[in-house]
N, C-alpha and C positions, 0 to 999 in steps of 0.2 A: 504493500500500500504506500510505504514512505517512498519506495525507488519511482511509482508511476507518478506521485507527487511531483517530486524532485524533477524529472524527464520532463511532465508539460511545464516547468515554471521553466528548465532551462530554454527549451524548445524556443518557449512564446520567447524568453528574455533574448536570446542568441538571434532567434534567424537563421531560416532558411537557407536565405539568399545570401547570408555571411558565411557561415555553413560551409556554403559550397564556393565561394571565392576563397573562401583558406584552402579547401580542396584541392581549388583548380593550382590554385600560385602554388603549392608543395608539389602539386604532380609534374608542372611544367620544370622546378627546380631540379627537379627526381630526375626528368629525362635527361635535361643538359649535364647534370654531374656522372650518370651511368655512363650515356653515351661518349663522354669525353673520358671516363676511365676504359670504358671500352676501343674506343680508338686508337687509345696510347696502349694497349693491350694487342692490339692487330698490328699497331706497328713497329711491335719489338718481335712478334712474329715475322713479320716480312723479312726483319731485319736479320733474324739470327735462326730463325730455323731451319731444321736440317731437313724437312722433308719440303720445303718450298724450293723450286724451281729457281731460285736467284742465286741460291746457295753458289752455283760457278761464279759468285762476283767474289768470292772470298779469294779466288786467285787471278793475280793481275798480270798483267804482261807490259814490262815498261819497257820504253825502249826512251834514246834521245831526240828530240823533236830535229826536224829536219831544218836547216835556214842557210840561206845565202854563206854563213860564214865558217859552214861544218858541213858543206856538201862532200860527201867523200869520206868524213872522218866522223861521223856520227857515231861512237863508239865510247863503250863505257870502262870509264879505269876502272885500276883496281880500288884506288881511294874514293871514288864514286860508289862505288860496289860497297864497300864497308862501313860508307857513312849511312846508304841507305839500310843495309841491316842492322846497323845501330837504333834507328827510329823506332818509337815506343807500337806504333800502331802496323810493324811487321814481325810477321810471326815466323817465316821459314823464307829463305830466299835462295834461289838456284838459278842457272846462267844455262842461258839457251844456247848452243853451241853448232854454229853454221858449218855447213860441207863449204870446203876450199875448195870445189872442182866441182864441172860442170858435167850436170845429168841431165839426161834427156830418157822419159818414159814414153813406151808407148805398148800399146794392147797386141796379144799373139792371135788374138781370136779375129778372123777376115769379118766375121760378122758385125763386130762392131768393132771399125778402124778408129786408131789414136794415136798420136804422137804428141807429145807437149815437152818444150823445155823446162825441168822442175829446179828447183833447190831442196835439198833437206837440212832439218833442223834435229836436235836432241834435246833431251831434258832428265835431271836425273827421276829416277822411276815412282818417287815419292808424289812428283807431281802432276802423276799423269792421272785422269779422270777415267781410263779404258785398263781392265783388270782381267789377264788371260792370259794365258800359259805360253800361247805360241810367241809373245815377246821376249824371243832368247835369239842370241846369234851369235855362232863364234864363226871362225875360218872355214871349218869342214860345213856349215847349214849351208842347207841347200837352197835358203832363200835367202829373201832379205824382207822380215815385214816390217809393213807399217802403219802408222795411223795416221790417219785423215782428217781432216774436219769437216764436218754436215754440212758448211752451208758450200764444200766444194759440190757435194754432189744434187744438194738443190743448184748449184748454179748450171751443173750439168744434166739435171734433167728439166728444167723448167727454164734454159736459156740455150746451148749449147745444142745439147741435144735436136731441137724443134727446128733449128736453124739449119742443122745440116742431117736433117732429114734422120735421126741414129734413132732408134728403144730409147725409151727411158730406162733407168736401174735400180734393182731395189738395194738394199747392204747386203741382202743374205747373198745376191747374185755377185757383188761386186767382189766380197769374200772370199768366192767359189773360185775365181778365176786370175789365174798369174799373168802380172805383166815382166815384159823386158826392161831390164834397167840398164840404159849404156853410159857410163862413165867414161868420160872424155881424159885422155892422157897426152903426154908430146909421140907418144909414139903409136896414136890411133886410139880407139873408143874398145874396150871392157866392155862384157855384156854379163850380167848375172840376171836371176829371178828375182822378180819381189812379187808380196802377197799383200796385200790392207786384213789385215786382223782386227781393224776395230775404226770407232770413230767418234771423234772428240768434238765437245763443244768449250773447251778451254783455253784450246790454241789452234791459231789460226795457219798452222802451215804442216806440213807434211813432214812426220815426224820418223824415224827410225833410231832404233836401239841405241845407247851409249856405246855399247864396245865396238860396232859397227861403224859409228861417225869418229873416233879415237883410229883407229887401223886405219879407215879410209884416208880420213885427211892427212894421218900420216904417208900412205901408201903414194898416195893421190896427188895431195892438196899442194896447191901451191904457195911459196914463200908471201905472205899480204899479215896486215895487220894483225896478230892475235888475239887484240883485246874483240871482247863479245859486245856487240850492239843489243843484246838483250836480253832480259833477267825475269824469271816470275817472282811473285812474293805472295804467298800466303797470311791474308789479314784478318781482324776479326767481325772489320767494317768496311768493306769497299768503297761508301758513302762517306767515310768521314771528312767533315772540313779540316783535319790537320793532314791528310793525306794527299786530298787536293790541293791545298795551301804550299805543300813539300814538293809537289811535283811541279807545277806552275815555277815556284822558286827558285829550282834547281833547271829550269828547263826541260824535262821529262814529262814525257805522254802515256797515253795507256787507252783502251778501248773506252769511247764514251758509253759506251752502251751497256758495260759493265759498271758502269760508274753514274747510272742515269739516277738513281735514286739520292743522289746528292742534289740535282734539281727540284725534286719532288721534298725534299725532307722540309727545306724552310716553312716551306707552305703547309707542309701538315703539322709541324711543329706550332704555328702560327693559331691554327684552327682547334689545334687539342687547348691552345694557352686561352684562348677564347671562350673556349667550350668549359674549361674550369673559370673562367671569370664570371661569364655569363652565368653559369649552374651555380658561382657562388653566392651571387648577387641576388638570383633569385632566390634561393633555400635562405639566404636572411630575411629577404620579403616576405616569402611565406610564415616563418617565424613569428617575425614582425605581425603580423596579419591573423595566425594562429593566437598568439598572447592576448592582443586586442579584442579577437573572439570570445577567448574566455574571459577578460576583466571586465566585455560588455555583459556577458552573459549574466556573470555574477553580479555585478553593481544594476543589471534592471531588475535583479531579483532579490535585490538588499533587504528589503521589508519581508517578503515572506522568506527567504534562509533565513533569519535574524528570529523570524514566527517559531521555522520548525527547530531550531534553535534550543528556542523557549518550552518548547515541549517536548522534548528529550532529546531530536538528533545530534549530535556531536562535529565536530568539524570536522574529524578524522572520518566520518561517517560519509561525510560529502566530498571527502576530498577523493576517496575510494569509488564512490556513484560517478564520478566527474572522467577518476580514469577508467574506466570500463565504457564509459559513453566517447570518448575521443580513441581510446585505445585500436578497436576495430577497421576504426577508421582509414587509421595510418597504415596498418598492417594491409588492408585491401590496396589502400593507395600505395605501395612500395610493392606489394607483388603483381597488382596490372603494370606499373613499368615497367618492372623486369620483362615482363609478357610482353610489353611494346620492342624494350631493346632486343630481345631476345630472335624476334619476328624481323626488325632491321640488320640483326647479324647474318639472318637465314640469305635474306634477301642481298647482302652484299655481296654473301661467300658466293655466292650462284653467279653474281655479276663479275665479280671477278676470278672468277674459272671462268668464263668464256675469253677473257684475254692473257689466260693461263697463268694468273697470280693468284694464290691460294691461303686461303685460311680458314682458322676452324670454323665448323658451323655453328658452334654452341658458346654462349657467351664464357666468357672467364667468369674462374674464380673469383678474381681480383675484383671483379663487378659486381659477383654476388657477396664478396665480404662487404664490399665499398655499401650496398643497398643496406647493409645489416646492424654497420657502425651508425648513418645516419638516423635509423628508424630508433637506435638507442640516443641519438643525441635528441634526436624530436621529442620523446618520452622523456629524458631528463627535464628539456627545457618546461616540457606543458607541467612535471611537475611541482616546478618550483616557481612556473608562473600560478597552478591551482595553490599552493599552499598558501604563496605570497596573499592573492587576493582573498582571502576568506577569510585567512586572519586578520588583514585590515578591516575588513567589514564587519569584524565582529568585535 
């Protein structure tokens, strides 16, 4: 009987209509702080996870920038070399090491005719992204494999190919089938086999085994430069502004394309700092707006608390009725956002898997702790705004 009392004197004193604009100003606050802990959650995903597709930016491939005054000598010391694996943000650094002679491949199969002038490169084995048995070579093999990179063979099936009339290839074919490798000497052209055993999207040139490029260019290679034009490094941020900063500085390049989400980061960095400003600005309005609900509540109903008062309830009595009538509230409002963030993470991850960048479907943790600390701060504040006000009124 006292609780139905209590209810319509709050009802009538409160409002509806205030009621529900505390409502609305918490839920709006709710989304902007979820969603911006959820953002900065997606993009430390992006950033660092091993099953996201970007993961190859963690290895870079720097070489010296090219310019009028290093045409020729584009090539990196060894003091270059050791200042860059001293830098905080490289984790492993290995030296790509060029063939000194010239190779020319071409295909044995009349079916599909080829010849190209190539170069090879190496790398020690740590770096390579293709994992298979058949990269071994000594003297006595019978071949010589190698790896490739993907976008040689989109450029040769979706440019090459169509132009002069050849199949397109798939990798399992291209595998299957040995070319002629002629190595160019003073006293006439070497012919061995090679085979493609795999194929990389880390580096971009045509890579064959360490002991094979060691022999050759001994065997081979002619007296030129020995320092190496270019180095991989393994990092923990391919995006970072002091890596950009170091390369830029130093005169050193590397693939943009590896390195696009350093474009991308200001702007999201920008949008998460917003997205907590915004969510904080609001969650104190709402507050704001919460408190004021309950002081109106209480001071239009000053005379009768003050009644039931008089006739035994206690304050402690109402201050228990007051949370059980706001309590609910809060609890529905903090888990339909989640149900809202929840529904826009579904909807991202979809959107972006279609442009093959991926994250999870399901919100973080970090978002459902983030909903669970506020709904305990919301509860502190209404209780010590309920206690505040009743004991003044009384």
């Amino acid at each position: 009987m006292l609780n139905q009392l209590l209810k319509k004197l709050i009802q009538t004193a409160g409002g509806r209509s205030r009621k529900a604009i505390a409502i609305v100003g918490l839920s709006i606050a709710l989304l902007l702080i979820l969603s911006a802990v959820q953002i900065q959650a997606n993009y430390q995903q992006l950033l660092y996870s091993k099953t996201s597709q970007d993961s190859i930016a963690d290895f870079l491939v720097i070489n010296k920038t090219v310019t009028d005054k290093n045409v020729g000598s584009a090539t990196l010391s060894d003091a270059e070399i050791n200042d860059l694996k001293q830098q905080p943000f490289v984790e492993r650094i290995g030296t790509l090491t060029p063939s000194r002679f010239k190779v020319g491949v071409q295909s044995i199969s009349k079916q599909i005719p080829f010849y190209s002038d190539f170069f090879f490169e190496s790398v020690p084995d740590e770096f390579l992204d293709v994992n298979t048995p058949a990269w071994q070579w000594n003297e006595s093999s019978n071949y010589i494999p190698m790896i490739i990179p993907n976008m040689f063979l989109d450029m040769y099936n979706f440019g090459f190919s169509q132009s002069q009339h050849l199949p397109q290839l798939s990798q399992d074919l291209i595998t299957s089938l040995p070319v002629q490798i002629n190595i160019q000497t003073p006293t006439g052209a070497v012919n061995y086999y090679g085979k493609v055993v795999g194929f990389s999207d880390r580096i971009s040139s045509v890579l064959v085994p360490q002991p094979f490029m060691d022999w050759a260019n001994k065997k081979f290679g002619e007296a030129v430069n020995q320092h190496p034009s270019r180095v991989i490094i393994q990092t923990k941020d391919a995006s970072s502004p002091q890596l950009a900063g170091y390369l830029k500085t130093h005169n050193l390049s590397t693939s943009t394309e590896k390195t696009r989400f350093e474009k991308y980061r200001g702007i999201i960095t920008t949008v998460v700092a917003i997205s907590w400003v915004m969510g904080g600005l609001m969650f104190l309005f709402a507050l704001i707006v919460l408190t004021l609900f309950i002081q109106l509540a209480i001071a239009s109903a000053r005379e009768e608390i003050y009644l039931l008062i008089t006739l035994g309830a206690s304050p402690r009595q109402l201050q228990r009725f007051l949370r059980r009538q706001l309590l609910p509230a809060n609890i529905i409002t903090v888990i339909a956002t989640l149900t809202i963030v929840a529904g826009l993470q579904f909807i991202l991850r979809e959107t972006l898997a279609t442009k093959n960048i991926y994250i999870s479907a399901y919100i973080s943790p970090y978002t459902i702790i983030a909903a669970f600390i506020i709904l305990l701060l919301i509860g502190i504040v209404n209780d010590r705004a309920i206690k505040k006000y009743i004991h003044y009124n009384n």
